[in-house]
C-alpha positions in Angstrom: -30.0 -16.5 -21.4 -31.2 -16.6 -25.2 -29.7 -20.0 -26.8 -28.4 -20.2 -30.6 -27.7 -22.5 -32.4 -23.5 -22.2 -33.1 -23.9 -24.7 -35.9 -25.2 -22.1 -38.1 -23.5 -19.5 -37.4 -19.9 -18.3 -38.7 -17.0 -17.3 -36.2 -17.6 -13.9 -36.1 -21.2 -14.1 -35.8 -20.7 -17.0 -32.8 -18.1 -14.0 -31.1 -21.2 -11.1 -31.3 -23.8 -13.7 -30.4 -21.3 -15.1 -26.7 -21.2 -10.9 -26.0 -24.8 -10.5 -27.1 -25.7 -13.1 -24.3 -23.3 -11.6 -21.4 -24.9 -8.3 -22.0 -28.7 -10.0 -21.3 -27.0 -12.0 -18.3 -25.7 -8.8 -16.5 -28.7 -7.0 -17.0 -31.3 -9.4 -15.3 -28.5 -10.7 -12.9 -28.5 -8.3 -9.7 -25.0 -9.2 -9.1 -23.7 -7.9 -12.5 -23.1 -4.9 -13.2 -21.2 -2.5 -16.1 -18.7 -2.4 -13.2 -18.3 -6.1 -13.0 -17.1 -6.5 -16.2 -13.6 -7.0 -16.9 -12.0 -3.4 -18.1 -8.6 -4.4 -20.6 -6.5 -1.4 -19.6 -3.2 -1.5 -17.7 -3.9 2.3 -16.9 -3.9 3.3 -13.5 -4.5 6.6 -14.3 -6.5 8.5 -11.2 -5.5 5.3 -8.6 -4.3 6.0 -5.5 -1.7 3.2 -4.4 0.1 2.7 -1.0 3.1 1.1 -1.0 4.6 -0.1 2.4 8.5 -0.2 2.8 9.1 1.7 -0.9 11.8 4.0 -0.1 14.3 1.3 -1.6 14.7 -2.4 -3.1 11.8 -4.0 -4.1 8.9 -1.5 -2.9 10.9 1.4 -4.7 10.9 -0.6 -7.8 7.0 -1.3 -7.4 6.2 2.5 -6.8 7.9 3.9 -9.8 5.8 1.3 -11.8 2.6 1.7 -10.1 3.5 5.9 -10.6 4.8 5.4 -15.0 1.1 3.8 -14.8 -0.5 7.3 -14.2 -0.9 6.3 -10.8 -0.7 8.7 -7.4 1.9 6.8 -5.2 2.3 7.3 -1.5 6.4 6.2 -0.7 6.3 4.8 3.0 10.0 4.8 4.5 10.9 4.5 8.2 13.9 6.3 8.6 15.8 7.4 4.8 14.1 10.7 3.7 16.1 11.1 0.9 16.0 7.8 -0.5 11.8 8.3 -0.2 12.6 11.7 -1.8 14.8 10.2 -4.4 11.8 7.4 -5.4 9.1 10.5 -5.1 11.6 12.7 -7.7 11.4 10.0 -10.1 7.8 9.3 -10.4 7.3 12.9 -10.3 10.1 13.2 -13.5 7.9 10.5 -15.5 4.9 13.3 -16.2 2.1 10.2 -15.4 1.4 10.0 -12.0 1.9 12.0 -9.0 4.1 10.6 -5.1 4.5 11.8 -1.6 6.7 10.4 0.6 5.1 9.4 4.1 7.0 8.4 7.0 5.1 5.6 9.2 6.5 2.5 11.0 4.7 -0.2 9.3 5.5 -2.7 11.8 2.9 -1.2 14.2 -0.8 -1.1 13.9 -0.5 2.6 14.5 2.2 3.3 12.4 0.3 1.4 9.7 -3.0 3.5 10.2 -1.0 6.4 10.0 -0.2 5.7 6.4 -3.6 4.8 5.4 -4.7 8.1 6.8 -2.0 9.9 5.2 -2.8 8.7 1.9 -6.8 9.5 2.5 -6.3 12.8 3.8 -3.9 13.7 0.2 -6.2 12.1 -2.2 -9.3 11.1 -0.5 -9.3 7.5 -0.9 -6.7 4.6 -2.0 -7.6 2.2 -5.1 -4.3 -0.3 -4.6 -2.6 -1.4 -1.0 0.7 -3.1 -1.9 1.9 -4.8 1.3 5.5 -5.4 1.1 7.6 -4.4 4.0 8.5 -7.1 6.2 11.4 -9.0 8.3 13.2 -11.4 7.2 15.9 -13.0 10.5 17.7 -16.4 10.1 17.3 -18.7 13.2 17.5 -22.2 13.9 14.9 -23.8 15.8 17.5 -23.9 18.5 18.3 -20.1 18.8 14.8 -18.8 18.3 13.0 -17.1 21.3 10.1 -15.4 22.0 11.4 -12.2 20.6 12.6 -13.2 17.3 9.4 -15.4 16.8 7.0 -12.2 17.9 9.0 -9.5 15.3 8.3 -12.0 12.3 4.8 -12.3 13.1 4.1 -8.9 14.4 6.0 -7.2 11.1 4.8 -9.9 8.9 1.5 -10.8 9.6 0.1 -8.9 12.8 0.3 -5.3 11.0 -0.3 -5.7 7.4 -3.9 -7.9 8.3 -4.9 -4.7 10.3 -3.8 -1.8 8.1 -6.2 -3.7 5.5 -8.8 -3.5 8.0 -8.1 0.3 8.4 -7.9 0.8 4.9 -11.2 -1.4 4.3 -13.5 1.8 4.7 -11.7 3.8 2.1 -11.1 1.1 -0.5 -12.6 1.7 -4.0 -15.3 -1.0 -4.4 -15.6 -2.9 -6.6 -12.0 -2.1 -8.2 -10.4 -1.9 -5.0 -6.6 -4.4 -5.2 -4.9 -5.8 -1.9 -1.5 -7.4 -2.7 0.4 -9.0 -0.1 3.9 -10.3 0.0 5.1 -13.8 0.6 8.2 -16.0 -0.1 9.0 -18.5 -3.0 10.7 -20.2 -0.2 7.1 -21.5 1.3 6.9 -24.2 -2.0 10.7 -24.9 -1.8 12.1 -27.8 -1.5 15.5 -26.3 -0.6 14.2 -24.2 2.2 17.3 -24.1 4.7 16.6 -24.8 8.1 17.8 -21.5 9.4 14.1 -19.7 7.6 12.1 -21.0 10.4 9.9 -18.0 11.3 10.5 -16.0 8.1 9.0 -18.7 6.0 6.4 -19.7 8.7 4.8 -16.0 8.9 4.8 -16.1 5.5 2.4 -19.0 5.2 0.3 -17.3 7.3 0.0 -14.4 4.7 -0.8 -16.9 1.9 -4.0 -18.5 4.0 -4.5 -14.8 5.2 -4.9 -13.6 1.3 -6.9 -16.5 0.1 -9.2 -15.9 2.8 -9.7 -12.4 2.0 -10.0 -12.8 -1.1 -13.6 -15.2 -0.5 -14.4 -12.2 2.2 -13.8 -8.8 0.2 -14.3 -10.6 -3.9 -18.0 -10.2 -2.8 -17.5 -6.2 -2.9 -15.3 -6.4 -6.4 -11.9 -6.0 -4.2 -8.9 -8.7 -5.2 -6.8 -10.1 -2.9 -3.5 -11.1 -4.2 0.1 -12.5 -3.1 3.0 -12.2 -4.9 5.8 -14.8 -3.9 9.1 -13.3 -5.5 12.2 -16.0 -5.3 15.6 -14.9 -4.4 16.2 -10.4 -5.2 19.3 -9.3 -4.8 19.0 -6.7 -2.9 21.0 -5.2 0.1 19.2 -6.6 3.1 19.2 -10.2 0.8 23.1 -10.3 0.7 23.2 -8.9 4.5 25.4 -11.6 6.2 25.9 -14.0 3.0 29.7 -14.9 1.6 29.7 -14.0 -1.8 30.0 -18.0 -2.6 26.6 -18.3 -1.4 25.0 -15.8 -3.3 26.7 -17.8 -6.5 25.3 -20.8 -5.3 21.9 -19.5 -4.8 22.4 -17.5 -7.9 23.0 -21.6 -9.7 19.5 -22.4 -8.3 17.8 -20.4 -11.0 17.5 -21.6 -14.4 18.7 -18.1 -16.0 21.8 -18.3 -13.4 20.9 -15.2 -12.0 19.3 -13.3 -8.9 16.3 -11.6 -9.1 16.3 -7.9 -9.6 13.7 -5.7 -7.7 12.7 -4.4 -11.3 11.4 -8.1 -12.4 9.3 -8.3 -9.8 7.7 -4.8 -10.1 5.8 -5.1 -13.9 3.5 -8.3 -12.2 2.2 -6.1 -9.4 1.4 -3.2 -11.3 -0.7 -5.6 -13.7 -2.0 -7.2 -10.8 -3.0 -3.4 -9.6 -4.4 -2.8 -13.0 -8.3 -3.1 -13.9 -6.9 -5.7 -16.2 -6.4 -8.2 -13.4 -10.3 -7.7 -11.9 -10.7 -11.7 -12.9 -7.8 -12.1 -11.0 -8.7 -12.7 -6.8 -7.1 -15.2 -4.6 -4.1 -16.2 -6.3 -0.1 -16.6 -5.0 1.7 -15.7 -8.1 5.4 -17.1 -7.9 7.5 -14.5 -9.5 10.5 -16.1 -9.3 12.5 -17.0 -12.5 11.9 -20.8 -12.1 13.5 -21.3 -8.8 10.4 -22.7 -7.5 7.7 -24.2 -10.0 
């Protein structure tokens, strides 16, 4: 790379010179290319994004960001049509990005590669694989059993590893994103007892993303893991006295739960070409709850 003296030249000149020099790297560097570099846009205009468990909570709120992006969203639900149709209807409304509603059990292998090849066979490929469905049981160490211990792992680790591998083949590369789904609750010190497998499978996802992220980086794809604290959502206040959800709800600097809708901007950034620099990370979207 051509060297300059940045004593004699002004700011400006010092900014044309840096982007002078990157432009002579990337073309004698076989690893660079005009696709390597990093593309400021939020757009996702044209993308194809799969969204697993979006019919409601969270993934709904992630889809309907992903689609007011200009991105082509395929809804996953297992069971509620109409709520998939309802999240579908609303992209659709925005005018930017298109949404089908695919049914699939995501807590199989199969049901996961059915998804994949859903979205393939509607648009031909998928640019963003948001992996959020999951389980999330309360056990203590004496009540688990095999069972409970195999559906965590199974539905949180076991199927959304191999619907990557499925969707591997038809990932755009480089420009490809992978965004997995963990638990603020894996850094906290207030973890209860009672999160045992829940928190444990979600470990595994962290290690499984960073891992990835060494593996796939080296064909432009990003791995990344989003770590929400406590959302108040249905399934969150399942089984919780409303004096718990205060007291959780005190945890928080802002005093508040989460809503589904502050965790959704961060993954659609994260899906954006903005965020190509962006690979290996576990980004705590949590309020504060867990710094």
């Amino acid at each position: 790379m051509a060297q300059t003296n940045s004593k004699s030249l002004k700011p400006k000149a010092m900014v044309t010179n840096l982007f002078s020099n990157i432009r002579s790297y990337s073309k004698s560097n076989s690893r660079y290319s005009s696709s390597s570099v990093t593309v400021a846009t939020t757009s996702l205009a044209g993308k194809v994004a799969v969204v697993t468990g979006s019919s409601r909570s969270i993934g709904a709120a992630i889809a309907r960001a992903l689609g007011a992006e200009g991105a082509n969203v395929v809804v996953n639900y297992a069971n509620d049509a109409n709520a998939a149709k309802t999240v579908v209807d609303s992209i659709k409304s925005v005018g930017k990005g298109n949404a089908i509603a695919v049914k699939a059990n995501v807590s199989t292998i199969r049901g996961g590669q059915s998804l994949i090849d859903a979205a393939v066979q509607e648009w031909g490929k998928i640019d963003i694989l948001v992996l959020n469905a999951d389980i999330m049981g309360s056990k203590m160490l004496t009540d688990v059993d095999e069972g409970f211990f195999d559906s965590h792992f199974q539905t949180n680790v076991k199927a959304p590893l191999f619907m990557v591998k499925h969707a591997i083949p038809h990932l755009a590369a480089p420009g490809g994103r992978i965004i997995f789904f963990s638990s603020s609750l894996t850094g906290a010190s207030s973890v209860l007892p009672n999160a045992l497998c829940y928190v444990a499978s979600k470990g595994a996802i962290e290690q499984i993303s960073r891992v990835l992220a060494k593996d796939l980086g080296t064909r432009g794809i990003t791995v990344n893991t989003i770590s929400p604290g406590a959302v108040d959502t249905p399934s969150f206040r399942a089984g919780k006295a409303q004096q718990l959800m205060d007291s959780i709800s005190k945890q928080n600097p802002n005093g508040r739960l989460g809503l589904p809708e502050d965790i959704a901007p961060t993954v659609a950034f994260i899906a954006s070409p903005a965020a190509q620099w962006l690979n290996g990370q576990n980004i705590r979207v949590n309020g504060g709850f867990v710094v």
